[in-house]
C-alpha positions as CSV (number, residue, x, y, z in Angstrom):
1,X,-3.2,13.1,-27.7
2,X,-2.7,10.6,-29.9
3,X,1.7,12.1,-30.6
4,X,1.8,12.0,-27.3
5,X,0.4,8.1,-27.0
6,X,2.9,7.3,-29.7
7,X,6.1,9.1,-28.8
8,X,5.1,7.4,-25.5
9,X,5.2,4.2,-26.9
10,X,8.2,4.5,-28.9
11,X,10.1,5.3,-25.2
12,X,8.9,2.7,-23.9
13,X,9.7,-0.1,-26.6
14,X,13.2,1.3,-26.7
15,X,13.4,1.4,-23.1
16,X,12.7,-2.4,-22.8
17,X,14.6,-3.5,-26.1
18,X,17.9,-2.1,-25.0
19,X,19.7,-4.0,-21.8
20,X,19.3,-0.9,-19.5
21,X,15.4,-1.5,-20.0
22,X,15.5,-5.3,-19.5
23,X,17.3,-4.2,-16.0
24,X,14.9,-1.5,-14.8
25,X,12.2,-3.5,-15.9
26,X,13.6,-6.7,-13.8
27,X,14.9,-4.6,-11.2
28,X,10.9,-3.3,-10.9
29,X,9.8,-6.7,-10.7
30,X,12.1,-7.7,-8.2
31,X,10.7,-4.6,-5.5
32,X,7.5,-5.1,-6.5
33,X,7.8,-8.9,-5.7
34,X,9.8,-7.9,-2.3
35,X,7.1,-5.7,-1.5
36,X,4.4,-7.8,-1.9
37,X,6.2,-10.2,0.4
38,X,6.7,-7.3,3.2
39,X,3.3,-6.7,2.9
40,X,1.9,-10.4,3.2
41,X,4.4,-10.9,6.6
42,X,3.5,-7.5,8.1
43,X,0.1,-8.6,7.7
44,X,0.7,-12.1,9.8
45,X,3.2,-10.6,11.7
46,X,0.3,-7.6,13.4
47,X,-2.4,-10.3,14.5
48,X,0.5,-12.4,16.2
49,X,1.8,-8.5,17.7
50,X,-2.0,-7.6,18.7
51,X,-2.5,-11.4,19.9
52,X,0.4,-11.3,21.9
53,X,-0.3,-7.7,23.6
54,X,-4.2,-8.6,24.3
55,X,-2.6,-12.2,26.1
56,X,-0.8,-9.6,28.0
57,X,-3.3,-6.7,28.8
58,X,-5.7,-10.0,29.9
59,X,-3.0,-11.5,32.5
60,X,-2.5,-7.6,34.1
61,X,-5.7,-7.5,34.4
62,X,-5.9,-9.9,36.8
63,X,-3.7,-8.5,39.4
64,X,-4.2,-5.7,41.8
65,X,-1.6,-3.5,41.3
């Protein structure tokens, strides 16, 4: 366990010392960030969707159809 921990953390320190690494790990912050975003406006973006659809189910309602 603990050659695997190590040959694990030798992968990883030379993945993020070389200038791929610093990309991949940027380019991981980036969509992490982005989908933290989506996730915050999808959030305010459903109660003003199910707001909007119970305004409308409430004004059928009061017509005879």
């Amino acid at each position: 366990m603990n050659v695997f921990l190590l040959k694990l953390h030798i992968k990883l320190h030379d993945l993020v010392s070389s200038e791929e690494g610093r990309d991949l790990v940027e380019f991981a912050l980036v969509a992490a960030l982005l989908a933290f975003g989506a996730t915050a406006c999808l959030k305010d973006m459903a109660i003003g969707v199910d707001s909007a659809f119970h305004g409308i189910s409430s004004n059928l309602g009061l017509y005879d159809i």
